[in-house]
Phi, psi and omega in degrees: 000134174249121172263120202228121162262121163279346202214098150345354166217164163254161200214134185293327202285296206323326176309333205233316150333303184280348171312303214306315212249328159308299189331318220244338192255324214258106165305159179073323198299126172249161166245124205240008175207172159196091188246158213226151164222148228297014187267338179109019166297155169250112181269164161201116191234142220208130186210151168218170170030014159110359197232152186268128168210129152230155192248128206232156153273058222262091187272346145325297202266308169118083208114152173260122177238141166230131162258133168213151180278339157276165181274139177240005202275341170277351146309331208228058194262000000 
């Protein structure tokens, strides 16, 4: 599993910039959920080819994070 933190607090817009630009840089990419909690954390879970990326919004924890099963850094040259 690969893990990226993007943003050290969370923040909505940043949240929806990085759907945006997975959407736009990763071919195949699909969406397969989009879930909200009741703290206002955000979710967005996305899968291609069997592997799973999901992007969180985390106001637990605190930062915009993407978990993935892919490397995603071969996407974003």
């Amino acid at each position: 599993m690969y893990k990226y933190t993007i943003c050290n607090q969370p923040d909505e817009e940043i949240f929806y910039q990085q759907c945006t630009a997975l959407e736009k840089n990763i071919p195949k990419l699909k969406l397969a959920s989009e879930l909200s909690d009741v703290d206002g954390s955000l979710i967005r879970i996305y899968h291609m080819n069997g592997a799973q990326i999901k992007i969180k919004n985390d106001f637990y924890i605190g930062g915009v994070f993407v978990d993935s099963e892919l490397e995603l850094t071969q996407f974003f040259k």
